[in-house]
C-alpha positions in Angstrom: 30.9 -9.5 49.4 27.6 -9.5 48.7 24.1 -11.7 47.5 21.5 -12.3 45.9 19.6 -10.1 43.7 16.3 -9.1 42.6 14.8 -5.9 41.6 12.9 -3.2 39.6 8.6 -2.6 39.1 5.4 -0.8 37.9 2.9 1.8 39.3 -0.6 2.0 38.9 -3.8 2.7 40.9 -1.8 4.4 43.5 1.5 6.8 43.6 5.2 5.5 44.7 8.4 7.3 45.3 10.2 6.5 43.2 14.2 7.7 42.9 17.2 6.3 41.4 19.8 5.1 43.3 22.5 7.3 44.4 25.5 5.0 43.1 23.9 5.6 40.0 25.5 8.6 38.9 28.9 6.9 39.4 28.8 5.1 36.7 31.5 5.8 33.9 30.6 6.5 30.2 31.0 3.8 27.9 34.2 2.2 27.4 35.1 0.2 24.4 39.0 -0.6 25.4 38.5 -2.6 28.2 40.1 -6.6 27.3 38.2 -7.8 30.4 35.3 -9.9 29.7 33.4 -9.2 32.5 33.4 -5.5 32.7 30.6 -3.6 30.7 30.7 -0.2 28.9 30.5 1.4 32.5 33.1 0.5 34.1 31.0 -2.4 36.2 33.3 -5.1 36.8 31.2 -8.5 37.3 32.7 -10.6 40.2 29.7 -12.1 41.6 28.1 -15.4 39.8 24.5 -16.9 40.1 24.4 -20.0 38.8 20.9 -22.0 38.9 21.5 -25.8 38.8 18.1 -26.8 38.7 14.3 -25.6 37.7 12.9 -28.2 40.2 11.2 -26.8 43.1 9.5 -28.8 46.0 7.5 -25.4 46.7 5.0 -24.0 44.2 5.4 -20.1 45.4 3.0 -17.5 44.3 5.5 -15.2 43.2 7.8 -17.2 42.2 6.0 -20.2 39.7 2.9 -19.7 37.6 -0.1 -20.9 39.4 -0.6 -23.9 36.2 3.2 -24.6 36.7 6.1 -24.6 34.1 7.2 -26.3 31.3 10.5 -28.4 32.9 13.4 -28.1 30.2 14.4 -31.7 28.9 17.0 -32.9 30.7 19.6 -33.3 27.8 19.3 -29.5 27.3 19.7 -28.7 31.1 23.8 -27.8 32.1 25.7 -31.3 32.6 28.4 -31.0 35.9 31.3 -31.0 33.6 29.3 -28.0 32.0 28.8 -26.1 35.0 32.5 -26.7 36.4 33.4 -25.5 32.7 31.6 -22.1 33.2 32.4 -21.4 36.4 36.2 -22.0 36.2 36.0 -20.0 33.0 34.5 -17.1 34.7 36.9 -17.4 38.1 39.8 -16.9 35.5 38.3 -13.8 34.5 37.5 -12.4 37.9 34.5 -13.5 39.6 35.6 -14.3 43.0 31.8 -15.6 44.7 29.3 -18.0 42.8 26.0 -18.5 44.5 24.3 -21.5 43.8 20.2 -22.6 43.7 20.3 -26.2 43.5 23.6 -28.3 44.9 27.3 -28.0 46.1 30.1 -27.1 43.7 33.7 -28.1 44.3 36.2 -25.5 45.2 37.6 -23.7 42.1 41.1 -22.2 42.8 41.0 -18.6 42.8 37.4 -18.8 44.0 36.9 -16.9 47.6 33.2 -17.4 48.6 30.8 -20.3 47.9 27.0 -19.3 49.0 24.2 -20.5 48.5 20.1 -19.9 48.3 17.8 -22.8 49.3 13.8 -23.3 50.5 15.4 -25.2 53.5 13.2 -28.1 53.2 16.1 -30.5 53.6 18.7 -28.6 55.4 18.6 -30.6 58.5 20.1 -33.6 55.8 22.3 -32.0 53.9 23.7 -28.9 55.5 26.2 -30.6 57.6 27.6 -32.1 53.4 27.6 -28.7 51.8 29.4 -26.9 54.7 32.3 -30.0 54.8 31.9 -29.2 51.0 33.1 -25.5 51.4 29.9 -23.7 51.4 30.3 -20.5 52.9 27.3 -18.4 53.1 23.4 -19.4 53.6 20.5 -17.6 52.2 17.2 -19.4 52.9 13.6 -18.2 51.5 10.7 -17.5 54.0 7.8 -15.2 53.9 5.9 -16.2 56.8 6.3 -17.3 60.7 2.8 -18.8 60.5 2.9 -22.5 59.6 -0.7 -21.9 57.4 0.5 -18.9 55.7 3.5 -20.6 54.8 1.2 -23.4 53.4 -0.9 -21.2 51.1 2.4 -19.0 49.5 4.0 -22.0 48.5 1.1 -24.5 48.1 3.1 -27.4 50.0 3.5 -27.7 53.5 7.2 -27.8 55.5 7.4 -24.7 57.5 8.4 -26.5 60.4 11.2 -28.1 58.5 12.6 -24.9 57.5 12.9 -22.9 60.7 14.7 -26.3 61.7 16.6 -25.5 59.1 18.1 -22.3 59.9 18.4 -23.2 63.2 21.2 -25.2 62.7 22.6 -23.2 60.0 23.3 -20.9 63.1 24.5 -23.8 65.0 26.8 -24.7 62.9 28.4 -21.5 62.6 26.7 -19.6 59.8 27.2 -15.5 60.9 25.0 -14.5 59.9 22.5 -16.8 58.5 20.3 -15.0 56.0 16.8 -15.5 55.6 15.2 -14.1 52.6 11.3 -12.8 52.9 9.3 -11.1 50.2 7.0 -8.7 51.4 3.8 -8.5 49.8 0.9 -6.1 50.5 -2.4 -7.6 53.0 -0.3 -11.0 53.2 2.7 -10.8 54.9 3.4 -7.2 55.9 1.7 -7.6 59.4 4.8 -10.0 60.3 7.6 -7.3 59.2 8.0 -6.8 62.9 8.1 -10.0 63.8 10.4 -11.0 61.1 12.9 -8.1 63.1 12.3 -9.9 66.1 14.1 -13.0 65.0 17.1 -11.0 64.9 16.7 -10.3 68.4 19.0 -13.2 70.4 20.5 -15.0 67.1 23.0 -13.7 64.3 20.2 -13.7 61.6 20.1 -11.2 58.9 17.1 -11.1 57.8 16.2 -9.7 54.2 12.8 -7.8 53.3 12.7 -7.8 49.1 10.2 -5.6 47.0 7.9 -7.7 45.5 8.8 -7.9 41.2 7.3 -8.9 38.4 8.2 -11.9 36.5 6.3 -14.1 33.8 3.4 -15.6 35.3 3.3 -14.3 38.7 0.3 -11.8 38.4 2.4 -9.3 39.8 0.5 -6.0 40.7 1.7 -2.5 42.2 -1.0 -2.5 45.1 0.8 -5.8 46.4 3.9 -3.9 46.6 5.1 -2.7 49.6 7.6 0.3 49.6 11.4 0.0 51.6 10.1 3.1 53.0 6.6 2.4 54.4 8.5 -0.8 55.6 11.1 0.7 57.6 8.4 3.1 59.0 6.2 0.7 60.1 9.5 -1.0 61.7 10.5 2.8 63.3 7.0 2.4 64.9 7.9 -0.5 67.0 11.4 0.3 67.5 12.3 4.2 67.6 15.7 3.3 67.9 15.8 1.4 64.0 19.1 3.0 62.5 20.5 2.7 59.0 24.4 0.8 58.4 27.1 1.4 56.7 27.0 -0.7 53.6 29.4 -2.1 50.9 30.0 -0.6 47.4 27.9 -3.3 45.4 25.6 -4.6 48.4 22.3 -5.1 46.8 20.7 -5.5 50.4 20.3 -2.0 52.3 21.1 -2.8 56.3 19.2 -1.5 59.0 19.6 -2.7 63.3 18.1 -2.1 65.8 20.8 -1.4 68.9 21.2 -4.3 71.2 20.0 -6.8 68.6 21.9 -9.6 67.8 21.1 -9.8 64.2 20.3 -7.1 61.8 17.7 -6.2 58.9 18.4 -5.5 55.4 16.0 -4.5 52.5 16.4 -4.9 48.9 14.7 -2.2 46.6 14.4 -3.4 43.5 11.4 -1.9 42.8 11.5 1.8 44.5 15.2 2.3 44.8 17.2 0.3 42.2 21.3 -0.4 42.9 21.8 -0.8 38.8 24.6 1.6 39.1 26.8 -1.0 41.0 26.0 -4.0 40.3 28.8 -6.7 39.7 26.4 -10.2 38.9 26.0 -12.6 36.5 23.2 -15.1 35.9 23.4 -18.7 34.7 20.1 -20.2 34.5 20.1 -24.2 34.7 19.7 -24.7 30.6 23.0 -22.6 30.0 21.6 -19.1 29.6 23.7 -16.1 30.4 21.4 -13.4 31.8 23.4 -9.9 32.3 20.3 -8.3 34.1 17.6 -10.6 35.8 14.8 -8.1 34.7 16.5 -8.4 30.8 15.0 -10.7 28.8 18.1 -11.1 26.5 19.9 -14.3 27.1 22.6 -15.9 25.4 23.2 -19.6 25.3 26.6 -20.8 26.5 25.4 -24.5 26.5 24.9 -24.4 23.0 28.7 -23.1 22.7 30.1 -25.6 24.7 28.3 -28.4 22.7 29.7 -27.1 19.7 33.3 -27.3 20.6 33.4 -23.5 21.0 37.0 -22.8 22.1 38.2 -20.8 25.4 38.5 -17.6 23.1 35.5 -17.8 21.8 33.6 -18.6 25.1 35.2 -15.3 26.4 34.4 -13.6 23.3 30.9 -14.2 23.5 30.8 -13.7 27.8 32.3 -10.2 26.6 29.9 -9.4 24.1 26.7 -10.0 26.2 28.4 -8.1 29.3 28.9 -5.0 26.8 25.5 -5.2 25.9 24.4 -4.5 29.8 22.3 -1.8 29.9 22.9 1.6 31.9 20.4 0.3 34.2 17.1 -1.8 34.2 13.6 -0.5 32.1 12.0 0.9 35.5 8.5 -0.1 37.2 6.8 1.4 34.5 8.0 -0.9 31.7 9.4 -4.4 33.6 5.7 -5.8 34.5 4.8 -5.6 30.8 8.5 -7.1 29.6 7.9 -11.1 28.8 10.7 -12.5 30.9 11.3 -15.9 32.3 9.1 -17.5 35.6 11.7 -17.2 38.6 11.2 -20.5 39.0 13.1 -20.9 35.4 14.9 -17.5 35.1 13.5 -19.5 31.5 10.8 -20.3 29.1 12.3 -17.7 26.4 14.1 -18.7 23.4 17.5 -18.3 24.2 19.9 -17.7 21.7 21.4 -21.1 19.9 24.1 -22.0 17.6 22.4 -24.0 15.0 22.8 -27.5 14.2 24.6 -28.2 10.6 25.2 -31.9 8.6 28.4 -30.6 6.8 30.2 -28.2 9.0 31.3 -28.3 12.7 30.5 -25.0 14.1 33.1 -24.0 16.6 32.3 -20.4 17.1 28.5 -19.7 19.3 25.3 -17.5 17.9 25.8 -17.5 14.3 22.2 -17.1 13.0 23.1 -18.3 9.6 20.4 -21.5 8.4 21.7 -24.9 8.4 23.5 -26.4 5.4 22.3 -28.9 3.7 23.6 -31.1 1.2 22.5 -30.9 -2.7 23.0 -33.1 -5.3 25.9 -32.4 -7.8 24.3 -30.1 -10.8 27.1 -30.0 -13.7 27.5 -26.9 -15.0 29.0 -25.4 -18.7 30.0 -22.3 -17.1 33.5 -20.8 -17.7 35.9 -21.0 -14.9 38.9 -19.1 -16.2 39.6 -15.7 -18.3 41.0 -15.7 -21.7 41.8 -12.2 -21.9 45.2 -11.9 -22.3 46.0 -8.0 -21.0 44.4 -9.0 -18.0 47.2 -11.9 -17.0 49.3 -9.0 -15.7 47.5 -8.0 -13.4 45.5 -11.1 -12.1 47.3 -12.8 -10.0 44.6 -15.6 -9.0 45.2 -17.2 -12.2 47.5 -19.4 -14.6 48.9 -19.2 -18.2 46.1 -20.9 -19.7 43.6 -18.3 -17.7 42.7 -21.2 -15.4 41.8 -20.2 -11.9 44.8 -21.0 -9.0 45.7 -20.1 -6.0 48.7 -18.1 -5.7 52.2 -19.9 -4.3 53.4 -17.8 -1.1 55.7 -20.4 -0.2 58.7 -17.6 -1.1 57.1 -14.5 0.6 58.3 -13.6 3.3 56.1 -13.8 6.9 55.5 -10.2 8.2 52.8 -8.4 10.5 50.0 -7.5 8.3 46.7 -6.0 9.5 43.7 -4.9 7.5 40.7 -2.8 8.9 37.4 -2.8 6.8 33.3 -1.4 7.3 30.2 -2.1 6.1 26.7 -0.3 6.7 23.3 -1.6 6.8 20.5 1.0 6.8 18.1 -0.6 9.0 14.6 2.2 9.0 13.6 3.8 12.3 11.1 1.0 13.6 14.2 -1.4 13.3 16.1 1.0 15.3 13.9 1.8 18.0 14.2 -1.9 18.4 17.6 -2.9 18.5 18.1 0.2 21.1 15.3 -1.3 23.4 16.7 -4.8 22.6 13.4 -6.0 22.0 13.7 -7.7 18.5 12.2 -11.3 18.8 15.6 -13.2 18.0 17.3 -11.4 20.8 20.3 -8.9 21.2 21.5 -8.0 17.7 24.5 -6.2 17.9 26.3 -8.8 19.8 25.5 -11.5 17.6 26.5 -9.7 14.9 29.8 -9.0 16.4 30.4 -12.6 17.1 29.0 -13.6 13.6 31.8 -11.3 12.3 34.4 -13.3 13.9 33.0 -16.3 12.7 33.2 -15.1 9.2 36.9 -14.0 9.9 37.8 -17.6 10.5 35.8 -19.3 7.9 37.2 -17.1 5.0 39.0 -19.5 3.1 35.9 -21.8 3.2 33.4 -19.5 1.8 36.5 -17.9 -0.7 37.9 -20.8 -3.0 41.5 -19.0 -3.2 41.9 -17.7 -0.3 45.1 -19.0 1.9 43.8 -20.9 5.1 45.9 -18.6 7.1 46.2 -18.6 11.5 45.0 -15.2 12.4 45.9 -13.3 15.5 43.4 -11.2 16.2 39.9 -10.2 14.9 38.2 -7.5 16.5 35.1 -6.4 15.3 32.9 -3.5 16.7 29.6 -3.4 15.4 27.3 -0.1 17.0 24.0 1.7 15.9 23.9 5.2 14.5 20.2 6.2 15.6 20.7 9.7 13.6 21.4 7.7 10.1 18.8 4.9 11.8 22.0 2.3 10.8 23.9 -0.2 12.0 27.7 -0.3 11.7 30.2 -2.7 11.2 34.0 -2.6 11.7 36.7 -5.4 11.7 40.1 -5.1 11.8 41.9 -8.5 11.6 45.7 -9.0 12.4 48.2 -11.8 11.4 51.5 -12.9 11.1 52.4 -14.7 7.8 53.0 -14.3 4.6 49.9 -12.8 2.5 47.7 -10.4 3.9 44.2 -10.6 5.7 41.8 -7.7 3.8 39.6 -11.1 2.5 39.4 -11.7 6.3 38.2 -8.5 7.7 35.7 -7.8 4.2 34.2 -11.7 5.0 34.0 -10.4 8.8 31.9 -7.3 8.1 29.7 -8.8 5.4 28.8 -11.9 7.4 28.4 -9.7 10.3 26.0 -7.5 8.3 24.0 -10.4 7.0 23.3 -11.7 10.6 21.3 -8.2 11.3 19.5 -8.6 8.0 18.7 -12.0 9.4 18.0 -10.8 13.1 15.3 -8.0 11.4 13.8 -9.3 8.6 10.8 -10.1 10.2 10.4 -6.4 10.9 10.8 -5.2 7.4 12.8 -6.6 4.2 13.4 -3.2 2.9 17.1 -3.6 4.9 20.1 -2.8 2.6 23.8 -3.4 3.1 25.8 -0.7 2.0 29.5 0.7 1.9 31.4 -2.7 2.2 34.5 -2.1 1.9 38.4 -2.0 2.5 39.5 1.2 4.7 43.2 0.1 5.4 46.0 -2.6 5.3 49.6 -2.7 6.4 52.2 -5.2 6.1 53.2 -7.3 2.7 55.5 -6.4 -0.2 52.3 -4.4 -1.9 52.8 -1.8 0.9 50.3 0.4 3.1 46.8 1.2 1.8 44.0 3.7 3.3 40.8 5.2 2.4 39.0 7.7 4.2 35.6 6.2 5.2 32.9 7.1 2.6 30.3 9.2 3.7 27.0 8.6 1.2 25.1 12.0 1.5 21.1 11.3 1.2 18.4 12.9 -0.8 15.5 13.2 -1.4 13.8 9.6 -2.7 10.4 10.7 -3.6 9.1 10.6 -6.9 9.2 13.8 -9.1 5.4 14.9 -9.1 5.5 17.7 -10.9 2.8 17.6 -14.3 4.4 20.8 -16.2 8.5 20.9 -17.4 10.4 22.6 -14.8 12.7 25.3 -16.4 14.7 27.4 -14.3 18.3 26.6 -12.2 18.9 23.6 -10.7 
């Protein structure tokens, strides 16, 4: 079992080593069967939980907050208890088995093994006696400094006395070890490594050196980095003796001891050596937002599914699809200092993803980026509704003697298993492309909110169809993935059912909805987008029998102009 997490950086004026972490090359290729929520296309299973109950800080860190401050979310839009309790049991069902917590206690979920927790330590000495009677079961507590007016001028408050009381009696009380989290930053705090090592020296303290990263507002630059390697050097210096552990298969924190010490030393290299290839967390930030990757800045707004009645299935759906969406590993230290991504102090500040707010229908499915409806006065209309051609009443089955629109009686069909499977394309241009592989498109991760927009429009179908059968589906699954060689995105859904009249409406709804959510997501980018090839590839069940297509492939050609100022004459 393992904690916290932070990681990845830049280089500039001067050189780093920089390799990728061995564990890396374990990682599986993509996997599109798995049912589990919280496993991604390679094979990372996600069983560890960070979940931020507050953005309120009684320190103003450096690294950690903009030196103007931040923009405090309202605190209707911040996670209610109920909220929280509702994610985190969700998630235990599914397999995470420790939730770290920034903020407060949570009561114990069953099926839930480890409670831990990160804190400043300001008010341990009050509350830490509560939380452990609570069930908290681990301790991480943030300092960068054993000098009271160092400690003073990285967080702009004063309380470094408090804090050291603090973790005292965290080890009093029977925290083994009690972890105490520094980052090391060049020509600040890197003259105290060894003193940091000493502390581990008579009490069971394990303390943890982290890279210094890059996040909005911090001013982060490569020559205030200092390497795991020039650290454990400089460590080696003092104490020849300095020897590497044994460590865990998703420890993010890479443990060092010296012999005879009590306590041991641990460094996490996000920056230098990244641990991407087995990482198993989650982040909550305290507004509701999933984040897959702390250095991502995709986020997906649970909170905004709760609140609009989202159901269990749903939730999961949507946990699934932004898991999938985890990338093989984080952009590197060339790219993450230039990424916009929240403050730490927030982990927010960027437009999560929201399910909008409509007057006339209760949205019970998250991340539909469809515009609100709105209600408009009644226009009559002279139109014809029905067909009065009479060789067509044969075969029309959506309409009466008269040639009056109705909606067929299935009350004497019998129910069977019917399933129908359809696709739709939507050439998207190689700037648009480029974008949804990078995941950088301003209204966030496309292909997941298109897949969940899919299944929206599965379940709304007799809605948005006037004679289409309200009918309870079993099963929609729809995969939607981007061909960079045709620069496309692609859209499958095949919906299942048990009943008595068949689903193709449903899965053709699913893949046009699903297709109109990327126009939506990248217009902005370019309005030349077109939606191609929707259509019906198979169905099964139903007295009408079995149907397939093979999938139509559109060969392309050339779209320029003919220039040519004399007659051509000759073969073709």
């Amino acid at each position: 079992m393992h904690k916290i997490c932070l990681k990845l950086f830049t280089v500039g004026s001067r050189q780093l080593s920089v390799k990728s972490y061995s564990n890396l090359k374990t990682i599986k290729k993509p996997d599109y069967k798995s049912d589990n929520p919280l496993v991604d296309l390679y094979g990372r299973r996600h069983t560890y939980l960070r979940l931020s109950l507050t953005e309120r800080c009684n320190l103003r860190c450096q690294y950690c907050m903009p030196a103007e401050g931040v923009k405090l979310t309202e605190k209707n839009k911040l996670l209610t208890t109920d909220e929280v309790l509702k994610i985190a049991e969700l998630f235990v069902k599914e397999g995470v088995n420790k939730i770290r917590l920034t903020g407060a206690n949570l009561k114990r979920i069953e099926g839930l093994e480890i409670v831990a927790m990160t804190t400043n330590g300001l008010v341990l000495t009050r509350q830490l006696v509560a939380l452990q009677k609570a069930g908290l079961d681990i301790l991480n507590v943030s300092l960068d400094t054993l000098i009271p007016e160092k400690y003073e001028r990285i967080t702009r408050r004063k309380g470094w006395q408090k804090v050291m009381m603090g973790i005292d009696l965290a080890a009093q009380l029977g925290y083994h070890p009690v972890k105490v989290n520094c980052v090391v930053m060049k020509d600040f705090n890197d003259d105290e490594i060894v003193n940091f090592v000493e502390l581990t020296k008579d009490k069971n303290i394990d303390v943890r050196f982290i890279e210094y990263m890059p996040f909005t507002g911090n001013r982060w630059e490569v020559d205030k980095l200092v390497p795991y390697k020039c650290m454990v050097d400089k460590i080696r210096a003092a104490y020849p003796d300095f020897y590497a552990l044994d460590n865990g298969p998703n420890d993010t924190s890479k443990g060092w001891k010296v012999p005879t010490y009590r306590g041991q030393v641990g460094f996490i290299t996000s920056m230098t050596e990244h641990f991407c290839g087995s990482c198993n967390r989650l982040r909550i930030t305290a507004d509701g937002n999933l984040k897959v990757c702390l250095f991502g800045n995709s986020e997906v707004s649970l909170r905004d599914a709760i609140r609009s009645d989202c159901s269990e299935d749903d939730l999961r759906t949507l946990i699934g699809a932004a898991v999938r969406r985890k990338k093989k590993q984080h952009a590197g230290m060339l790219n993450i200092s230039r990424m916009e991504n929240r403050p730490m102090i927030l982990i927010d500040t960027l437009k999560p993803l929201s399910v909008p707010k409509s007057p006339t229908l209760k949205i019970t499915s998250p991340l539909l980026h469809l515009p609100p409806m709105h209600k408009a006065p009644f226009i009559q209309t002279i139109a014809r509704l029905f067909s009065t051609d009479p060789t067509a009443q044969s075969d029309l089955t959506h309409i009466d003697q008269t040639g009056k629109a109705r909606m067929v009686d299935v009350s004497e069909k019998k129910s069977t298993h019917r399933t129908a499977r359809a696709v739709a394309k939507v050439k998207v241009g190689p700037k648009i492309t480029r974008l949804i592989l990078e995941n950088s498109l301003k209204k966030g991760d496309v292909l997941s909110i298109a897949e969940i927009a899919g299944v929206l429009g599965a379940k709304r179908t007799a809605e948005l169809i006037p004679l289409c059968h309200n009918i309870p589906l079993n099963n929609v699954n729809v995969k939607v993935g981007l061909d960079t060689n045709k620069e496309e995105v692609v859209v499958y859904s095949t919906v299942q059912c048990y009943g008595k009249t068949g689903v193709e409406m449903e899965a053709l709804t699913s893949v046009t909805v699903a297709a109109l959510t990327v126009y939506d997501m990248c217009k902005s980018v370019s309005k030349g987008i077109t939606i191609n090839e929707v259509h019906l590839l198979s169905k099964s069940g139903g007295a009408s029998g079995e149907y397939s297509t093979e999938e139509i492939t559109v060969r392309d050609y050339n779209r320029q102009p003919n220039t040519r100022l004399q007659p051509y004459v000759g073969p073709v």
